[in-house]
N, C-alpha and C positions, 0 to 999 in steps of 0.2 A: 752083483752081490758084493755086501762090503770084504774086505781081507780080517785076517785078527788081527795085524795088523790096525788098520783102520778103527777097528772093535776099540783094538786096546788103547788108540789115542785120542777115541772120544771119552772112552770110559775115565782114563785120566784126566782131561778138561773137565768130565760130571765129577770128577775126587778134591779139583782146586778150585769149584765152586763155580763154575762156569753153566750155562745156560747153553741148552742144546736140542737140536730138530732131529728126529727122527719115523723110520716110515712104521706106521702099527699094520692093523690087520687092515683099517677101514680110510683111514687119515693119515694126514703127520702127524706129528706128537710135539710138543716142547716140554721137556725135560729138565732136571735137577735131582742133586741129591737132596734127599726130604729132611734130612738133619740137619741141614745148612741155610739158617735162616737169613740171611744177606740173600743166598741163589734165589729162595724161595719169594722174598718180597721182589726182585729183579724181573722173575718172573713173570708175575701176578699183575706188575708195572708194563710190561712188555705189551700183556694181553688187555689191559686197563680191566681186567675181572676186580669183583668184589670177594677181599678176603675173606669176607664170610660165609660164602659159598663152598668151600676145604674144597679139598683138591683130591684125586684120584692116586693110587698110588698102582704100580706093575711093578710083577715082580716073576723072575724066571721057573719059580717054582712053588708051593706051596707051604713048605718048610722054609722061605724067607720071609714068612709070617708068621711065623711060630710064637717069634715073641706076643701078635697079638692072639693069636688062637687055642695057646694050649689050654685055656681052662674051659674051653666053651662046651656048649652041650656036645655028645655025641650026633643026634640027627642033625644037627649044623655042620659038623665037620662032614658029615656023609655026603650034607648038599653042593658042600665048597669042591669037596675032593671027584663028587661027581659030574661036574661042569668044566672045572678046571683041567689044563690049560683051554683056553677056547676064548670066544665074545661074550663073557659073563662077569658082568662086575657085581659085587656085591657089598652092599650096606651094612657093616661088623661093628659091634659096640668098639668104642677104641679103651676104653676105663682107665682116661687120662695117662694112657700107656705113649703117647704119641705128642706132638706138640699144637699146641693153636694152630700155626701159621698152617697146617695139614689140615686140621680139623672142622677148622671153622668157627662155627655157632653150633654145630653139630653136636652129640651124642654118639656116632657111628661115624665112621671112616670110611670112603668107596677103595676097595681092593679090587683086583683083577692077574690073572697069574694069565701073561699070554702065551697065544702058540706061535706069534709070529717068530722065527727063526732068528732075525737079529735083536728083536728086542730081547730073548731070550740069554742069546751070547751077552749083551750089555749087560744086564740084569747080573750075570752068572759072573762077571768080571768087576763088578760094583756094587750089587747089592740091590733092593727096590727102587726105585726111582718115580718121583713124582710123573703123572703122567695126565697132559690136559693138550687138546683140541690146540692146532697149530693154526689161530687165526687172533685177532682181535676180537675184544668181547661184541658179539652184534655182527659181526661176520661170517660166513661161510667160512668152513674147516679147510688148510690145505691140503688139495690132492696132487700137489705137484711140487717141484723144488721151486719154478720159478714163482706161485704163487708165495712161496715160504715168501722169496727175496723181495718180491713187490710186499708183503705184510709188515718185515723183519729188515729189509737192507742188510747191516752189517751189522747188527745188534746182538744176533746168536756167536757167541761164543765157540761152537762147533755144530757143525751135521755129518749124521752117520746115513750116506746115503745107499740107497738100495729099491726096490721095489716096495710098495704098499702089498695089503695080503691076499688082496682082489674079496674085498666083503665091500658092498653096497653101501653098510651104515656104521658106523662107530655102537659099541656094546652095548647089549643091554646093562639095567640097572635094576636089582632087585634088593627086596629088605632081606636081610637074613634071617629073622626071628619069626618071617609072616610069609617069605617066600612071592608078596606081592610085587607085581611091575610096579618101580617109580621113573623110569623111561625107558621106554621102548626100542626094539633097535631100529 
C-alpha cells in the first residue's frame, strides 16, 4: 500500500499538471487534474481516445461534486448518495458547469465517487481527478504495472502504486435522470 507520503508526491505531479497511473477498484486508471487543459489533451493523446467521448471524473467523496450537484432534484441526490462510494458511475447533466475537454459532445458528465482506499486519499489530497481505463484506445485495460509500462514506457508522469480493489470489471454506467444501464459492469 502506498505511504502518504507517496499519496502526496503523486498528488503534487496531478497539481503541476502531470499525467499519472493509478490502481481503481477494477483496473489502472490514468489520471489528471480535469481543470488542466494541456494534462487533459496529453492524456487523451496517450490513450489515442476521441475527445469527444468526455472523460470520467472520481472523486473521494460526494460533496466534491457539489459544485455540479447542488441544484438537482432530490430523488437524484438520493440515487447518487445511495450507490456512492462503490462501482457506480453516473451520467449527471454538467449545465456547462465543467469544460469541453471533460465533457465531450455530451450533455451529462460520467461522475463516480470511489471506495477504493487510495484513490480516495489522492482525491482527498487534490480534488476529483479525471479518471479513464489505463490502456490504449482498442486495448485491454491495465491490470498490472507491468502492463502499464509495456502500454505507457516512460510517458506517465507519476504512479501511485498499490493493489487494484479485486472487482472483476471496471463500473457500471448509468443515466441519472432514467436510472437506465449505459454500460454494464
Amino acid at each position: 500500500m502506498a505511504s502518504c507520503w507517496q499519496i502526496h508526491r503523486v498528488a503534487r505531479t496531478v497539481r503541476a499538471g502531470g499525467v499519472i497511473a493509478y490502481p481503481t477498484e477494477a483496473v489502472w486508471g490514468l489520471g489528471c487534474d480535469p481543470w488542466n487543459a494541456v494534462a487533459v489533451e496529453r492524456l487523451l493523446a496517450l490513450k489515442a481516445r476521441d475527445p469527444g467521448k468526455g472523460l470520467i471524473l472520481v472523486a473521494a467523496s460526494m460533496e466534491q461534486f457539489d459544485f455540479l450537484l447542488d441544484d438537482l432534484p432530490e430523488r437524484w441526490l438520493d440515487r447518487l448518495a445511495s450507490t456512492w462510494p462503490g462501482p457506480h458511475t453516473w451520467l449527471v447533466p454538467h449545465r456547462q458547469r465543467l469544460p469541453a475537454w471533460i465533457t465531450g459532445e455530451h450533455e451529462s458528465v460520467a461522475l463516480r465517487v470511489s471506495n477504493h482506499p487510495l484513490v480516495q486519499a489522492l482525491c482527498r489530497e487534490c480534488g476529483p481527478l479525471v479518471s479513464t481505463s489505463a490502456n490504449p484506445a482498442g486495448r485491454p485495460p491495465a491490470r498490472s504495472r507491468l502492463r502499464i509500462q509495456q502500454y505507457f514506457g516512460r510517458q506517465l508522469d507519476g504512479l501511485l502504486n498499490g493493489p487494484l480493489g479485486g472487482r472483476k470489471n471496471p463500473s457500471t454506467i448509468r443515466d441519472l435522470a432514467t436510472a437506465e444501464i449505459v454500460r454494464p459492469a
